[in-house]
BAFI-3210 file (N, C-alpha, C; in Angstrom, 3 decimals, decimal comma, padded with zeros to 6 digits):
// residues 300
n [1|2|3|4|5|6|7|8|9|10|11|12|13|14|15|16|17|18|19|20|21|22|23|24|25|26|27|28|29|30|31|32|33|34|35|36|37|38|39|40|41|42|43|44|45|46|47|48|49|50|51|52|53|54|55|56|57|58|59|60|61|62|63|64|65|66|67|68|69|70|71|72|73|74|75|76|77|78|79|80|81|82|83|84|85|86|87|88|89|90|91|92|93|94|95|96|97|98|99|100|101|102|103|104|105|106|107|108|109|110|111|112|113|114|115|116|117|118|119|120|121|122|123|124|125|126|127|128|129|130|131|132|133|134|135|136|137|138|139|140|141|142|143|144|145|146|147|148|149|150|151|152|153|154|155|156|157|158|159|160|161|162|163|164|165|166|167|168|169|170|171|172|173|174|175|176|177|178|179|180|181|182|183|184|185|186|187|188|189|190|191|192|193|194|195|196|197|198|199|200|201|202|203|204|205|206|207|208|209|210|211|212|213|214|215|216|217|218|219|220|221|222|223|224|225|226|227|228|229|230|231|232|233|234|235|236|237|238|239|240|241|242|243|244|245|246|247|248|249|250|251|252|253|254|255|256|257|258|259|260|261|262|263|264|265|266|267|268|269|270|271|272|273|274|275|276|277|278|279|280|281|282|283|284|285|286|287|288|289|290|291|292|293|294|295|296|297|298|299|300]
n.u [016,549|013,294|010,922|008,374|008,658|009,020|007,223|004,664|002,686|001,388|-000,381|-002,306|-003,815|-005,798|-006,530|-008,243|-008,209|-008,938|-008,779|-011,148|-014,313|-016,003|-019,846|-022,803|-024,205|-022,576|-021,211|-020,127|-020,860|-023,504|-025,376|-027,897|-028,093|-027,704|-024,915|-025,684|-027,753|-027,325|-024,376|-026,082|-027,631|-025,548|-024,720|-026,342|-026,602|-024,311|-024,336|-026,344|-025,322|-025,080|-022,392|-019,816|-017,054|-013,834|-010,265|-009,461|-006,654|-006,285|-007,380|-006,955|-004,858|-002,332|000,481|001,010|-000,179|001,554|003,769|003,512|002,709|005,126|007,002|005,447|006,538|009,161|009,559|008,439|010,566|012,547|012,554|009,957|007,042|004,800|001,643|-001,223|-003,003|-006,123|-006,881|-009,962|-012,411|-014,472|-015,057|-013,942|-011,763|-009,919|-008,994|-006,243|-006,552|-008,636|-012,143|-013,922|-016,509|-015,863|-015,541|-016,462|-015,274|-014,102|-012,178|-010,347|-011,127|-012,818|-013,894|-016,534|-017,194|-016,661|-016,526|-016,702|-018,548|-018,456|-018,878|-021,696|-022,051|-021,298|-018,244|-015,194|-013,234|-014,635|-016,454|-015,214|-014,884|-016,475|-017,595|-015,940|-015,804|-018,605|-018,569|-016,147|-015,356|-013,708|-010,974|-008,879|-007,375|-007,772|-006,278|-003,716|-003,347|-003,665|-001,558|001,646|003,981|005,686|003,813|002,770|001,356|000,480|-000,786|-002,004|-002,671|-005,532|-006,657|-005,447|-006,292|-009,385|-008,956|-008,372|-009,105|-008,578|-005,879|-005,364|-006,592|-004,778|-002,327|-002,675|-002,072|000,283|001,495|000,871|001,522|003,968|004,760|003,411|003,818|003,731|003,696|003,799|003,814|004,672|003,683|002,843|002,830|003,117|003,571|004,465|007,100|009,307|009,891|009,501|008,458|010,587|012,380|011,292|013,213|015,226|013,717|012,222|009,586|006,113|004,888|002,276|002,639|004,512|004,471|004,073|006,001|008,151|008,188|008,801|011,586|012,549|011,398|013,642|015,452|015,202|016,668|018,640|016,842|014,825|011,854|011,501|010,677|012,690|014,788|013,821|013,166|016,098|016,936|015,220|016,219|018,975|018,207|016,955|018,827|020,676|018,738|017,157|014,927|013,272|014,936|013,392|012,080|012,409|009,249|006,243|004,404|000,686|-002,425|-005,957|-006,786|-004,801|-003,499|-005,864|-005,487|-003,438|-004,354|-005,617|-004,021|-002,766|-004,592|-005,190|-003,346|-002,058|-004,484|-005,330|-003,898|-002,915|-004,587|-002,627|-000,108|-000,380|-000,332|001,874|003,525|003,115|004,151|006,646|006,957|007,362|005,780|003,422|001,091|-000,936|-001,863|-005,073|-006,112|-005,448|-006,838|-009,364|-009,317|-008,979|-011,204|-013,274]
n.v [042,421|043,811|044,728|044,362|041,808|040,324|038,922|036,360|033,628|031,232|028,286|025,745|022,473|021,462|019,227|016,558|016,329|017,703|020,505|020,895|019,372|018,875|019,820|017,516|017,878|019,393|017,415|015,636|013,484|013,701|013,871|012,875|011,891|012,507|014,380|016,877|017,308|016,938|019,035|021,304|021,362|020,944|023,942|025,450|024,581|025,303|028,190|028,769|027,834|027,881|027,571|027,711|030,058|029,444|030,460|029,780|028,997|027,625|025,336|023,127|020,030|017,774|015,709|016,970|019,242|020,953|020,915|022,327|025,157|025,712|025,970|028,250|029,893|029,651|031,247|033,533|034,111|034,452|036,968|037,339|038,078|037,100|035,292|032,773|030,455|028,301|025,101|024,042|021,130|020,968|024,105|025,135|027,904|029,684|032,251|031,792|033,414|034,172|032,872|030,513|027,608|024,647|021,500|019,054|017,190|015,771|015,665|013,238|009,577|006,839|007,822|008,413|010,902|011,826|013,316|012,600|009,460|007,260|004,857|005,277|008,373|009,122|009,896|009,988|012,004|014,002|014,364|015,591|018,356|019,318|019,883|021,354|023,806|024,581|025,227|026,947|030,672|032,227|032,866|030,661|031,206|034,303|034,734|034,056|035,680|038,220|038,368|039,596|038,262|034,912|032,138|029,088|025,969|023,575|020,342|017,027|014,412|013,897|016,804|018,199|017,002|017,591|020,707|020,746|022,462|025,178|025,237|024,220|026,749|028,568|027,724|028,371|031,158|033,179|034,935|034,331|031,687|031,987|032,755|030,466|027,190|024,249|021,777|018,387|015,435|013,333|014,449|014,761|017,286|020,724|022,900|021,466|020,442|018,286|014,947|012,289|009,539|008,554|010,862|011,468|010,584|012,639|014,633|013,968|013,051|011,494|009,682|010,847|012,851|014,092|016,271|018,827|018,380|018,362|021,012|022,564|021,917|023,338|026,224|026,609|026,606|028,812|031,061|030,274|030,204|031,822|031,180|030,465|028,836|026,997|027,284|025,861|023,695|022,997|022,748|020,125|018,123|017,732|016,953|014,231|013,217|012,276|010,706|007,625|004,829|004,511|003,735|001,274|001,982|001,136|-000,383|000,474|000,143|001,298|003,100|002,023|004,651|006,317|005,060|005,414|007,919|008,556|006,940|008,676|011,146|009,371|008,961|011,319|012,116|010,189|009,007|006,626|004,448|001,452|-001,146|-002,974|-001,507|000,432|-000,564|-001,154|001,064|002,319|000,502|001,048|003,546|003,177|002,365|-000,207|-002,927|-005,585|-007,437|-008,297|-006,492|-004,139|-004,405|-004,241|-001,664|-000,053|-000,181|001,371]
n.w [002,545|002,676|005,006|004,061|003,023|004,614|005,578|006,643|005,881|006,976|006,485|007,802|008,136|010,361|013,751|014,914|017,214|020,133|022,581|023,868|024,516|021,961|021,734|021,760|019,693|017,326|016,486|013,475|013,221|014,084|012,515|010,046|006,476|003,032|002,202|000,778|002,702|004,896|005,162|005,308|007,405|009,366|009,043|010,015|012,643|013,539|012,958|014,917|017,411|021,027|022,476|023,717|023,106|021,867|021,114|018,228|017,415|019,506|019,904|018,931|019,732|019,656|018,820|015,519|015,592|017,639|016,651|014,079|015,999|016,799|014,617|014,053|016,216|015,772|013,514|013,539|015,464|014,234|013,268|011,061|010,034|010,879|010,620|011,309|009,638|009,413|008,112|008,388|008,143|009,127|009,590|007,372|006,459|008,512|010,525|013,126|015,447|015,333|016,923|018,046|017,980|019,682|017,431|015,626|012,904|010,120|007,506|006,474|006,012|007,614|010,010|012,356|012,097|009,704|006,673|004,106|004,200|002,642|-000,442|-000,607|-000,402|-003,138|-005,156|-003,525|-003,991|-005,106|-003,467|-001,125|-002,173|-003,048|-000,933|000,529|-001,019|-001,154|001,901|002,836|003,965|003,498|001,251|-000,242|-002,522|-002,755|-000,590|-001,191|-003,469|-002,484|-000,283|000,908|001,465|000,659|001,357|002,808|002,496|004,800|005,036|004,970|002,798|002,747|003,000|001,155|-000,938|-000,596|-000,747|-003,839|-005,931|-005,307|-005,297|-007,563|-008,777|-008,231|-008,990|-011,543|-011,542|-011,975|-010,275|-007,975|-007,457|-007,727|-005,082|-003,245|-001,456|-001,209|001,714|001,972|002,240|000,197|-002,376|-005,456|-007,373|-009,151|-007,401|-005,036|-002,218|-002,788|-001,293|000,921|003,032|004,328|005,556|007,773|010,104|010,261|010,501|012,661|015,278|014,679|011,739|011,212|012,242|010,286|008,253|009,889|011,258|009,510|008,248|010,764|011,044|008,811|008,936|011,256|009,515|007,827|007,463|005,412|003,309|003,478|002,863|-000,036|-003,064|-004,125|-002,515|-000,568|-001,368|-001,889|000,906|001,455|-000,049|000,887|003,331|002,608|001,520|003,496|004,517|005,818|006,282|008,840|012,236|013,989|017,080|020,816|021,711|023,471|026,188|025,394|025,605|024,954|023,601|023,135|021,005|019,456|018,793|017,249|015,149|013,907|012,910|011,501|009,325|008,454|007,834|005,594|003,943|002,202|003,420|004,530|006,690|007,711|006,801|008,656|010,964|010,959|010,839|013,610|015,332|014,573|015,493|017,750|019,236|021,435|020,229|019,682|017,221|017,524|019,361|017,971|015,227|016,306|017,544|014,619|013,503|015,298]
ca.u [015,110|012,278|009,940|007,000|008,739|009,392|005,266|004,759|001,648|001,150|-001,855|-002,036|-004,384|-006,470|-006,328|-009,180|-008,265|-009,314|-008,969|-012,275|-015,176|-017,141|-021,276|-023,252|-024,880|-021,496|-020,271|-020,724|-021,658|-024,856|-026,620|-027,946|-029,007|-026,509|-023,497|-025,958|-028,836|-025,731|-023,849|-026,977|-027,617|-024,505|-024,424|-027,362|-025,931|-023,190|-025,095|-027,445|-025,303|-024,729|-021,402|-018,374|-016,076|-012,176|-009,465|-008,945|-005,262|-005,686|-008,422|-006,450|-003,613|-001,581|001,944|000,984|-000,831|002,184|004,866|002,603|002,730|006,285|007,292|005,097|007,025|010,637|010,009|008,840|012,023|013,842|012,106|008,758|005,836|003,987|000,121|-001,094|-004,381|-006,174|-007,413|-010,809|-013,187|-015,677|-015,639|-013,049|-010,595|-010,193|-007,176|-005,734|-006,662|-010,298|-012,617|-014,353|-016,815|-015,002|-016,686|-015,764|-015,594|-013,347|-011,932|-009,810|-011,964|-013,486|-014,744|-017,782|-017,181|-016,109|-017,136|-017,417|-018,995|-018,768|-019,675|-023,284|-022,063|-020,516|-016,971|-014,571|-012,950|-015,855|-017,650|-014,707|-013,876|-017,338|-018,038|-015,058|-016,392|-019,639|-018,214|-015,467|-016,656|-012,814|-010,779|-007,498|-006,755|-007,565|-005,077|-002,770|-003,132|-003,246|-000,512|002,893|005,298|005,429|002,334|003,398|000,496|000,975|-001,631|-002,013|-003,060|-007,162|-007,082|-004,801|-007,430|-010,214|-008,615|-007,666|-009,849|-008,216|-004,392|-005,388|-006,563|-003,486|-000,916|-002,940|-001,867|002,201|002,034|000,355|001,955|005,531|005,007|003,237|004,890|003,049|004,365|002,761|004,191|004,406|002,952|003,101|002,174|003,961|004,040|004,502|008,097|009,435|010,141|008,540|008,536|012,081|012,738|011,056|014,278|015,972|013,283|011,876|008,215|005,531|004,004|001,099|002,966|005,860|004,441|004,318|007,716|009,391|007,997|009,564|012,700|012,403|011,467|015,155|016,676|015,225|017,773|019,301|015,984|014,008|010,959|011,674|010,331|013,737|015,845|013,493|013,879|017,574|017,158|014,471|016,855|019,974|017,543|016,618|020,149|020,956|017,414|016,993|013,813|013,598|014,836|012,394|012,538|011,690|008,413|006,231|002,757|000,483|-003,652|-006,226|-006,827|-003,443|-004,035|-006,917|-005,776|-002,398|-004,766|-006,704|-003,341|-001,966|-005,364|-005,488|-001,761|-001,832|-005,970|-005,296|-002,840|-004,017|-004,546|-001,184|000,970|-000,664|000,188|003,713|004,021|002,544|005,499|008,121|006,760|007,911|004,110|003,460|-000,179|-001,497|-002,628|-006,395|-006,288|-005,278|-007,931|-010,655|-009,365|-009,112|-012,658|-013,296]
ca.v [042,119|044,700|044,351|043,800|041,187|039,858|038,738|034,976|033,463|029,457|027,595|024,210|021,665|021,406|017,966|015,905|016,191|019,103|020,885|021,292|018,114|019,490|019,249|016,368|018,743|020,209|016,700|015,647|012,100|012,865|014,078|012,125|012,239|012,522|015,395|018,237|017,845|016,993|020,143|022,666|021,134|021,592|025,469|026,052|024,337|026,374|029,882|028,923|027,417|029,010|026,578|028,636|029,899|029,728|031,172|029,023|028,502|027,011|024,175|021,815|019,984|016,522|016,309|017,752|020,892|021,029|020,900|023,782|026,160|025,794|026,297|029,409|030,780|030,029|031,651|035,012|034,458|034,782|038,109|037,317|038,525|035,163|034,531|031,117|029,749|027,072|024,675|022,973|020,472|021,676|025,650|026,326|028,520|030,623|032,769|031,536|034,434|034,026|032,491|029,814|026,593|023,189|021,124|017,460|016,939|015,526|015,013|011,911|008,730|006,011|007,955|008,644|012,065|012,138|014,302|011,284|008,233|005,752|004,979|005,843|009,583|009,425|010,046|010,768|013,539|014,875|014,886|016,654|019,153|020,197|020,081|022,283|024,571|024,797|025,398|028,080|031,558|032,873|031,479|030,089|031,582|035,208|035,038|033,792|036,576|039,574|038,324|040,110|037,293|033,269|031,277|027,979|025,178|022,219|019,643|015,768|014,252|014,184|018,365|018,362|016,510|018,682|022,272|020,898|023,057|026,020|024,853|024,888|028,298|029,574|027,617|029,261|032,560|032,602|035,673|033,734|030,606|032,257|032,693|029,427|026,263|022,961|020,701|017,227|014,018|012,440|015,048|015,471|018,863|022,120|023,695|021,038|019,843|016,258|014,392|011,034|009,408|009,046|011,923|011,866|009,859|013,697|015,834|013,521|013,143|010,836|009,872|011,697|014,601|014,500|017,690|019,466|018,542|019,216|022,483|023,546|021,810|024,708|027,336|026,593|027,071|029,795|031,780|030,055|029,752|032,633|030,835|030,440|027,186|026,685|027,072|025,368|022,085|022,210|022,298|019,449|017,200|017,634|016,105|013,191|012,438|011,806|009,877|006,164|003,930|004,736|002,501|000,617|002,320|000,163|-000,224|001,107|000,247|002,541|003,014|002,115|006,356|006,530|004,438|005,852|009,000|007,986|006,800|009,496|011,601|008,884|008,944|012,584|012,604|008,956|008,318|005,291|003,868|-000,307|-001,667|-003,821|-001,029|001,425|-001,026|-000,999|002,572|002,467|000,056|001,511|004,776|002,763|001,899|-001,888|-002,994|-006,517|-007,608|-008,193|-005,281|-003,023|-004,654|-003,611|-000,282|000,224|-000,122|002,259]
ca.w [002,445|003,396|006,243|003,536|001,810|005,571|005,855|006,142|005,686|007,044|006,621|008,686|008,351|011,685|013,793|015,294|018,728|020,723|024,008|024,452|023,689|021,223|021,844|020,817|018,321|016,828|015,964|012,149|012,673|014,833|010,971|008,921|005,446|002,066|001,631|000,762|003,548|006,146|005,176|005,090|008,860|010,164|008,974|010,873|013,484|013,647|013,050|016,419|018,797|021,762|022,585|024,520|021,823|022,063|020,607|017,287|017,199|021,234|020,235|018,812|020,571|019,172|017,746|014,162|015,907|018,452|015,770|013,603|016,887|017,477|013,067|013,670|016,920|015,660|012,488|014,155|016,047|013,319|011,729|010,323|010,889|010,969|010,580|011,312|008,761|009,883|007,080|008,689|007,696|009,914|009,135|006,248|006,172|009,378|011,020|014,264|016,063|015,699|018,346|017,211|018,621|019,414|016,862|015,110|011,351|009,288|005,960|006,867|006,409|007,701|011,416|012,649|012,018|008,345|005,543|003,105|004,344|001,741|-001,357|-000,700|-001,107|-004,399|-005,510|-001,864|-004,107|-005,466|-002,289|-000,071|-002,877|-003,239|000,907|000,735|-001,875|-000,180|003,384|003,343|003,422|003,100|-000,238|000,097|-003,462|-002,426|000,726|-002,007|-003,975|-001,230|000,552|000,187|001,361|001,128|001,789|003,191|002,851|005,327|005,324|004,710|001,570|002,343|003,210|-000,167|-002,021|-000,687|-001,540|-005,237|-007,032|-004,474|-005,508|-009,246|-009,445|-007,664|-009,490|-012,912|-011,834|-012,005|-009,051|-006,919|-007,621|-007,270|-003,427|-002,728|-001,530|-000,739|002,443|001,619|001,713|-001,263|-003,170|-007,092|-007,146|-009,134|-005,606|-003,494|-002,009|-003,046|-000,204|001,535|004,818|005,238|005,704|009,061|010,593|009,991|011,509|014,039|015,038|013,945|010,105|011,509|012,123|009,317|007,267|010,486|011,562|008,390|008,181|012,001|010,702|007,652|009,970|011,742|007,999|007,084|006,646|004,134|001,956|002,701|002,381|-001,228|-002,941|-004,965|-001,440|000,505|-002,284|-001,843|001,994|001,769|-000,631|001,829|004,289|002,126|001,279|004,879|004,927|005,731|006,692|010,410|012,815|015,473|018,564|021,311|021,844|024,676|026,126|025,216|025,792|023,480|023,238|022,213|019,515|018,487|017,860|016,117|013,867|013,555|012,561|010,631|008,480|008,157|006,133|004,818|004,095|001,668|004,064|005,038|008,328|008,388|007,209|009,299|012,628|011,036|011,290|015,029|016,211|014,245|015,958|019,188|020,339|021,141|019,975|019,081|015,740|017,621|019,649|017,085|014,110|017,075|017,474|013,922|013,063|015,786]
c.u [014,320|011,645|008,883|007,789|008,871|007,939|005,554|003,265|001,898|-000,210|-001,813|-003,224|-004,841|-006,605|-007,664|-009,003|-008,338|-009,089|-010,637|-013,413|-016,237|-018,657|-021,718|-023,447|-023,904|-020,587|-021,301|-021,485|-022,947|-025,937|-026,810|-028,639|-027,692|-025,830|-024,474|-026,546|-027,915|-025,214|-024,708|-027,656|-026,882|-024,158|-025,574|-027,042|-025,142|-023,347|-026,087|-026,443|-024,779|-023,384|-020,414|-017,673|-014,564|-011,525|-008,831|-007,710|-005,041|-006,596|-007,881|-005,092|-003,296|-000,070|001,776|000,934|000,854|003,537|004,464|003,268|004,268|007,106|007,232|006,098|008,577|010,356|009,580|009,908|012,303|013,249|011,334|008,248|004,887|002,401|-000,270|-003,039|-004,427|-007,212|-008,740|-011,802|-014,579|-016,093|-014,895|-012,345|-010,613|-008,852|-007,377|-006,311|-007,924|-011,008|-014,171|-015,343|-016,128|-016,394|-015,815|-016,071|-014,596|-012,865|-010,971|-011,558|-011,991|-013,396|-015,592|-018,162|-016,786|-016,804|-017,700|-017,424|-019,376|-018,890|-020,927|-023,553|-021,079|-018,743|-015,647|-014,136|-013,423|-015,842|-016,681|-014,146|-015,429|-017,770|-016,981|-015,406|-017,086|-019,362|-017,352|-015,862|-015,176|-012,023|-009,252|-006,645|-006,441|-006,502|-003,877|-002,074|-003,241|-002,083|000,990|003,994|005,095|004,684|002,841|002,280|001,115|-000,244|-001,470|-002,518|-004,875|-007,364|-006,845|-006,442|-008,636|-009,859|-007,752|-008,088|-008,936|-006,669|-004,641|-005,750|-005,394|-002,626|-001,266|-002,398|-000,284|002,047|001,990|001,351|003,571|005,858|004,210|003,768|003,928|004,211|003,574|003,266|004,033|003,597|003,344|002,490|003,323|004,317|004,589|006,340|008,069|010,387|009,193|008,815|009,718|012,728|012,545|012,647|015,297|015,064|012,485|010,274|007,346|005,073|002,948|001,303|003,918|005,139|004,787|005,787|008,930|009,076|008,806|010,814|012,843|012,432|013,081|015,727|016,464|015,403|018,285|018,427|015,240|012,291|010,660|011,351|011,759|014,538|015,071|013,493|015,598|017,741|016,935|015,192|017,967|019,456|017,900|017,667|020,707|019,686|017,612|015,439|014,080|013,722|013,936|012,729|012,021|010,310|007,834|004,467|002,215|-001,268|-004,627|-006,683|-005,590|-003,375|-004,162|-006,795|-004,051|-003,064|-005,163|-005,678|-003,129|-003,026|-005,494|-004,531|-001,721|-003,098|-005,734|-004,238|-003,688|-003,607|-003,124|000,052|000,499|-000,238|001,759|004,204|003,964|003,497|006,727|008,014|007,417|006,427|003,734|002,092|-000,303|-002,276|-004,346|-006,583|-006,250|-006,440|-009,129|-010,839|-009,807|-010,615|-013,341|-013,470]
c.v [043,178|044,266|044,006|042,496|040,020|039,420|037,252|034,451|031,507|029,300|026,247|023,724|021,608|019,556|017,965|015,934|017,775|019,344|020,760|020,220|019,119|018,986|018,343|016,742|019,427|018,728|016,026|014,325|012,085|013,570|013,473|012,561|012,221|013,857|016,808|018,370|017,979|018,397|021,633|022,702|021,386|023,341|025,690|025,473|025,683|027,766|029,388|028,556|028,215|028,248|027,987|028,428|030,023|030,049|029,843|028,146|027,552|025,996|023,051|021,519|018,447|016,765|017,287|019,110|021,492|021,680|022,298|024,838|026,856|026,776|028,020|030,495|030,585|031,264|033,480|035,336|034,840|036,356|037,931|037,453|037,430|035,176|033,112|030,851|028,418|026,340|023,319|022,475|021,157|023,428|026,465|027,184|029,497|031,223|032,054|031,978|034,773|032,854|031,679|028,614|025,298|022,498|019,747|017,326|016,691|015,260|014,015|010,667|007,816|006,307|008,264|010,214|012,897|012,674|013,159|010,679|006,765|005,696|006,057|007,647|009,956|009,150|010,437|011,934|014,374|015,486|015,610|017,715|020,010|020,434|021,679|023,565|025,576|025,558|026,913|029,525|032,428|031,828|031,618|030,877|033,308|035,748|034,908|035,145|038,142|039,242|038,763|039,460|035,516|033,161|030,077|027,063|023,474|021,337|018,402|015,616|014,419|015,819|018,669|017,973|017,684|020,217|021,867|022,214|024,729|026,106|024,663|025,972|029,239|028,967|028,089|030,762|032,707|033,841|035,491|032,349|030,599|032,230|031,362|028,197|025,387|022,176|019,639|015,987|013,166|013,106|015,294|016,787|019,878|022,862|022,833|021,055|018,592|015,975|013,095|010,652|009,260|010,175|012,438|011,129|011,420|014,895|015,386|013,865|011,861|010,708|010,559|012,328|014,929|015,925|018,289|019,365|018,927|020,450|023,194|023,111|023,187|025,837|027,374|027,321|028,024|030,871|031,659|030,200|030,864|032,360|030,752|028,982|026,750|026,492|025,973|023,886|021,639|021,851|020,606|018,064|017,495|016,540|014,580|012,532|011,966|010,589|008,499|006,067|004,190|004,027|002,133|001,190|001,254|000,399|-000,114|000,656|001,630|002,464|002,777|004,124|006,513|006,053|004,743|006,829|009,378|007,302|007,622|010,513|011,054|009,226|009,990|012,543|011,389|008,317|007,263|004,101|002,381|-000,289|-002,224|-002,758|000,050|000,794|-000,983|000,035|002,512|001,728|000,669|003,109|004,483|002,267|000,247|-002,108|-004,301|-006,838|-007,042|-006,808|-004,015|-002,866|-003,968|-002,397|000,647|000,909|000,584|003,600]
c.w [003,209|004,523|005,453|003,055|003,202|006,690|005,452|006,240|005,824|007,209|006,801|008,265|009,697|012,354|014,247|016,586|018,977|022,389|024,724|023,828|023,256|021,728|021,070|019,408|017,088|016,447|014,445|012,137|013,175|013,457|010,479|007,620|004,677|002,535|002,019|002,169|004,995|006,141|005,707|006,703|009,992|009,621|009,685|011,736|014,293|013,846|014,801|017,140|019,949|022,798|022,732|023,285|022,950|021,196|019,620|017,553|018,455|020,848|020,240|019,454|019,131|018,594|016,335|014,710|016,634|017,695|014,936|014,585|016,750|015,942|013,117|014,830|016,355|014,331|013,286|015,101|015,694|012,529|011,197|010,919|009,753|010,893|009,739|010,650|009,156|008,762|008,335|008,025|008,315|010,051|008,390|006,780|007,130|009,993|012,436|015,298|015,991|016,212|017,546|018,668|018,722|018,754|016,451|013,745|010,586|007,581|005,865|007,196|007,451|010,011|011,658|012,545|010,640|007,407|004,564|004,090|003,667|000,383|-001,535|-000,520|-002,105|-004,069|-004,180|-002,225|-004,716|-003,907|-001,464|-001,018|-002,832|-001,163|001,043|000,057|-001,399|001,130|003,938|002,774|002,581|002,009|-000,148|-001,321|-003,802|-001,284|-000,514|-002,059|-003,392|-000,365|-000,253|000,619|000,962|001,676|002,017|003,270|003,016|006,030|004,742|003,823|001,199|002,395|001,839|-001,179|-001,690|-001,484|-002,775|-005,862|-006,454|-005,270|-007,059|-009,552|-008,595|-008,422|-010,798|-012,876|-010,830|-010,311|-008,199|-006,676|-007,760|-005,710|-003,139|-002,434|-000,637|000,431|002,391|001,474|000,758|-002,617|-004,659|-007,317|-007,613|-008,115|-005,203|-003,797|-002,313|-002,044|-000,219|002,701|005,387|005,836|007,320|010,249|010,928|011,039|012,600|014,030|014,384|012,606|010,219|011,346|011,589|008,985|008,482|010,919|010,840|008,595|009,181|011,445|009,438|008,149|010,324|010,154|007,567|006,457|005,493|003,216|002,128|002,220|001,197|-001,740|-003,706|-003,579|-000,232|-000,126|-002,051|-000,555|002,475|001,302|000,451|003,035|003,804|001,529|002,337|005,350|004,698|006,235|008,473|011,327|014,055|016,438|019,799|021,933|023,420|025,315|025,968|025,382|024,289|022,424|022,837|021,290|018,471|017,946|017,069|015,220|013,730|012,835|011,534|009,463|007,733|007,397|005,023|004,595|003,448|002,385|004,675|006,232|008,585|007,921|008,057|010,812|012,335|011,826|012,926|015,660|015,496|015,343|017,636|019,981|020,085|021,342|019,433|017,897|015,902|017,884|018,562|015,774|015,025|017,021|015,803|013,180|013,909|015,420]
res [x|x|x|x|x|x|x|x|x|x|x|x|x|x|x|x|x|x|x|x|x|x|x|x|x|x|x|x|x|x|x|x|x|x|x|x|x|x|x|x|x|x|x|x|x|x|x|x|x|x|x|x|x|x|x|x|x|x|x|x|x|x|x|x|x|x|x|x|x|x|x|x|x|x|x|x|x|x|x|x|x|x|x|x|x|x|x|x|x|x|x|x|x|x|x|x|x|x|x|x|x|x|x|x|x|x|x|x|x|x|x|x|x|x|x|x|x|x|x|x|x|x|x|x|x|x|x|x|x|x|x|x|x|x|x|x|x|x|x|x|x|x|x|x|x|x|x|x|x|x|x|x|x|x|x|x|x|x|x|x|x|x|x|x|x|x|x|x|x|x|x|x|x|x|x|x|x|x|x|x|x|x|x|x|x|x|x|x|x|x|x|x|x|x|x|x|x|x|x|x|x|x|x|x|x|x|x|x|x|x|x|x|x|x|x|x|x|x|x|x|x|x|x|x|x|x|x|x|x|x|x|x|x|x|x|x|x|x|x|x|x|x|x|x|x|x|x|x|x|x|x|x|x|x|x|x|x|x|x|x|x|x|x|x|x|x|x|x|x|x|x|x|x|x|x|x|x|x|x|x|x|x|x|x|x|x|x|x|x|x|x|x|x|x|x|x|x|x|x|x]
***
């Protein structure tokens, strides 16, 4: 294999938790008004504020982000030359390595910080496909197609839903759509991998942060596959033949901020996921939470 052919290209999904508390003014829920007048507020936002930047790739922390970091340093272990894309709700499509405002915005529902809000702005995958549209200045389908190795996209099912329109004009063009490879739980997708949540029992980690954890589990293999989507399916089925339902760990107290932002993960990969299996997940995860307590947090 060459040194060009030895170029990797990941693009993560961005979490909701941050190093740094974003300003009142830099969070999405303090706008009001529908989709457009919201969006055209927060870009002027964004162009004025005078909010301490940081170094992208360092804002966000949580298992998903954690698991991401780690994917990206084994694999330049191994011989790639690695650049890390960060898929956000709040300023599209940005490299790692650029210096950015901590801000709050999501495309996971039902928080105070969410791109859709309801009904009362239309369609949810209208409205985060066109927010997305609208928002990024760089295009997920041009990195595609300038990049000279594997593109690896690892994000949860609401980022997925947003960059459809992104992931159909790359899988239209076979050159592009030869190096791309979806990580997505449960995804029907020509790119993606087929897999589901068992699978996490194999690479460990929360339902929050399965994509990310498979992916570093991949990283480890990637010798054998090459970042190839044909080797990285046979790796992913080897998994899932060893895969069971994961067993209960014992459970642990835990705060209601811990909680809150195990939901806030879980929502981001699993948005249609219900309140009673979403507390499943949260004790099978080993965390011990009360029916009440947990319905309170929820709605949170």
């Amino acid at each position: 294999m060459t040194e060009t052919a030895r170029t990797l290209e990941i693009v993560a999904s961005c979490t909701d938790r941050k190093k740094v508390q974003p300003q009142d003014d830099l969070q999405l829920g303090s706008i009001p008004g529908g989709p457009t007048q919201r969006l055209a507020e927060w870009r002027r936002r964004l162009r004025h504020s005078d909010a301490p930047r940081v170094r992208a790739g360092e804002l966000y922390q949580g298992q998903h982000w954690k698991r991401i970091t780690e994917a990206v340093d084994i694999a330049r272990s191994r011989g790639w030359s690695t650049r890390l894309w960060i898929l956000s709700a709040g300023l599209g499509l940005l490299p790692s390595n650029g210096h950015i405002v901590s801000y709050s915005a999501t495309f996971a529902s039902g928080t105070r910080d969410s791109v859709w809000r309801g009904r009362v702005d239309g369609s949810r995958a209208d409205t985060l496909r066109w927010w997305w549209r609208s928002l990024t200045e760089a295009e997920l389908p041009s990195l595609s197609a300038a990049a000279s190795g594997p593109v690896v996209i690892v994000a949860g099912r609401t980022y997925i839903d947003a960059i459809t329109e992104d992931l159909e004009r790359i899988a239209s063009d076979s050159s592009s759509a030869s190096r791309v490879v979806i990580v997505s739980t449960g995804l029907d997708h020509p790119l993606g991998l087929r897999y589901d949540h068992r699978i996490s029992a194999q690479v460990g980690g929360t339902l929050g942060s399965l994509n990310a954890a498979l992916l570093r589990a991949l990283a480890v293999d990637a010798r054998n596959h090459g970042w190839h989507r044909d080797g990285m399916q046979k790796a992913v089925d080897r998994l899932m033949a060893r895969a069971v339902d994961p067993v209960p760990a014992a459970r642990q107290p835990c705060s209601d901020a811990q909680v809150v932002d195990y939901l806030t993960e879980l929502r981001s990969s699993t948005p249609r996921i219900t309140r009673s299996r979403a507390l499943r997940a949260l004790r099978d995860d080993g965390m011990a939470c009360s029916q009440e307590r947990f319905a309170r947090l929820w709605s949170c």
